[in-house]
Structure formats: C-alpha cells, structure tokens
C-alpha positions, 0 to 999 in steps of 0.5 A: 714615863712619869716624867711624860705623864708629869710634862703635860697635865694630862696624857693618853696612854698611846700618845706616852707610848708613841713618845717612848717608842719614838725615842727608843726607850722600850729597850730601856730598865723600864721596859717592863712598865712600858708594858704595862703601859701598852696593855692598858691602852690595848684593854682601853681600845677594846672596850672602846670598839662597841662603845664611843671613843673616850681616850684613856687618860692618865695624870699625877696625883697631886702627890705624885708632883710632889715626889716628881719635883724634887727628882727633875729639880735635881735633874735640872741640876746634874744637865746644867753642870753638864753644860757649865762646863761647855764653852758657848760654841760647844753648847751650840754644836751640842744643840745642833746634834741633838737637833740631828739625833731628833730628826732622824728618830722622831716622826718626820715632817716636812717643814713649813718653809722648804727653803730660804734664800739670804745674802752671803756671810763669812764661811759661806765661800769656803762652802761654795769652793768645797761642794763645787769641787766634791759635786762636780768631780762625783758626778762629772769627773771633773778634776782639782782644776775646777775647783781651782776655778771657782776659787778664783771665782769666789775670790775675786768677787770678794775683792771687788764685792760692789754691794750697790751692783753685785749679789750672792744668794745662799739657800739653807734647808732646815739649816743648811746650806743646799745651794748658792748662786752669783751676780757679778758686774761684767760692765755697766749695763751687763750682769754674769749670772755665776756658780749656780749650784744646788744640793743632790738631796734639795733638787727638786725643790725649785731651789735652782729656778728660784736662784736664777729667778732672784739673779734676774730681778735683781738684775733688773732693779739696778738698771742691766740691759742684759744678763750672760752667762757661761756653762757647758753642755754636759750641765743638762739640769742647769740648761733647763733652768737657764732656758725656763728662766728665758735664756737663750743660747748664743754662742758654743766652742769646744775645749779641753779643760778639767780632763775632759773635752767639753762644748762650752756655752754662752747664754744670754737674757735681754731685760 
C-alpha cells in the first residue's frame, strides 16, 4: 500500500484500493490495512453525497519518502540478482508471462490495434504446419495426412521462395500469432492463394478477409492476370471469404483424402 501511495505523487484512496483489489492482494498480511483503506473512502463517499464531489487523497510525507526509499532500493536490489542470474532469453519468457498473468488479473481492454499483419520470420512454418493440423482435425476430423500436406506446402514455398513474386502474411493479436495466408507463383501470370487460416478465438475480427485482401493487392502490384485457388466444400467460413473478396467458383470434383470423402473446389479471381 505505501508502495502505491509512494508510486504516484498523490492517490485516491479508491484507486490504491482498486489496485490492490485488482491484484489480489486483500487476501495478503496486510489485509487488515486495506480495511482500513476501504473505510476510509466509504466514510469519504458519504459525506460527499450532500456535498461537491472532492476525491480523497492521500500522499507520503516528506519523511515518509525518506523511510520508503531505502526499503524499495534494497528491493531493486534483491529482484535485480533475481534476474542476474536469468540468461537473456529466460528473462524474455519471464516478462512475456507476467505480461499473461496481468492480463488475465488486471482490468481488460481491447487493444488499440486488433491486429497486424507482417512477412514470415524464422519458427512461423513450424507454427502453420502445427495449427493446420490441430485445428483441422478438431474441428473437421481430418487425419495426420493434411498435416503431412501443408508441410509439403510450407516446404516447398521455402525452397523456391521468389521474394520479388510470392508472400506469406502472418497475423499476431497482442503478440501472438492468430492467422497466416500465402501467395504462391503457379506460372507467369497466375498467383495461388494458400493456407489461409485463422485462430477460433481471433474469428470474427476480419483477419480472414483482410488476408485474402493483402494476397489480392499484392497480386495485382506484381503484374498477375488472375489469382486461384483450391479448397473443399466443407470450409463454409473461408468460402464466404473467397466469395466476398470477388472469387468465383469454377470447377468441383469429389475425392477421398484425409479419411473423409469430400468435394473439392477450384476459385478463381480475374484482376
């Protein structure tokens, strides 16, 4: 609690309470003060009922910052040779899950920016061979052989990766990564759109058509005629997708493939 008071300059009363509430920390040895805390803005709140609403503040004394400094110096002390003895990397993982543990505790808010969108980086293809093959198994039953599929996928595109002509799009949420889409070269004036793919818990965010979207500007920056594409009947979501973005369905065939018997279909954009 001094340490809240002694952080900003000068502090209501509910809004040190709100932080230590916020944290968990009622339950703590300190609980009785917080009490006392809590009575005080109660005692404040009523008599502001009849009355202009004037905040109830409180602040160190000037001897009270003296008492208070030494404590949080040695404080400073005992978390930095916590860390000291953390490589680089763990120190990272440290920050990231305390990032976690505050987000789920503290007050939520939306983020400014729902998302972003960047080029692939090194441990992304790992992460879109990984949730292809959780997602698609949980939520169609398809088998390890899709999985085996968009590996293939991934490692040809890294292989003949052109830069100048090709694009994979990789959407992060605070952080993480919730989605991911390609642009393959299928010959000098036709582009294949693949592996679109977005997070259950990022749907809804137009993270889909904002994918499809960048594949078809991109598309149409470097000279393509026109832009295909290949999926199967089932994906309802990303046919709605295709169809808003302007794709047209051209061609169906049924077949057999990942345990299940499925149609597959062939979309096509003109640019």
């Amino acid at each position: 609690m001094v340490h809240e008071a002694c952080r900003r300059s000068v502090a209501s009363a509910p809004s040190i309470l709100r932080c230590w509430r916020g944290t968990g920390r009622l339950r703590d040895s300190a609980g009785e003060r917080v009490k006392s805390l809590r009575r005080t803005a109660q005692r404040a709140k009523r008599k502001t009922r009849s009355a202009p609403l004037y905040p109830c503040l409180l602040w160190l004394t000037e001897h009270g910052r003296e008492v208070f400094a030494p404590l949080d110096a040695r404080a400073r002390d005992q978390i930095g040779m916590m860390l000291g003895v953390l490589s680089e990397s763990e120190q990272r993982r440290l920050v990231e899950a305390m990032r976690t543990v505050e987000g789920l505790l503290g007050t939520r808010s939306e983020p400014k920016t729902p998302y972003v969108l960047r080029p692939h980086r090194p441990g992304d293809m790992g992460w879109v061979v990984y949730r292809h093959g959780v997602l698609y198994a949980q939520e169609y039953g398809w088998d390890e052989r899709f999985e085996a599929l968009v590996a293939s996928i991934v490692a040809t595109f890294i292989d003949h990766f052109d830069p100048k002509r090709e694009r994979c799009w990789i959407a992060e949420r605070e952080g993480e990564v919730v989605g991911s889409v390609f642009l393959v070269k299928e010959s000098e004036t036709v582009a294949k759109l693949r592996l679109l793919l977005v997070e259950p818990k990022a749907r809804g965010l137009g993270i889909g058509s904002h994918l499809v979207d960048e594949c078809v500007r991109f598309a149409r920056s470097v000279g393509y005629r026109k832009v295909t594409l290949w999926t199967n009947s089932v994906l309802l979501a990303a046919r709605h997708v295709y169809e808003k973005a302007g794709f047209r369905l051209v061609h169906e065939e049924p077949h057999h493939s990942f345990d299940h018997d499925l149609v597959g279909e062939t979309w096509d954009l003109e640019l």
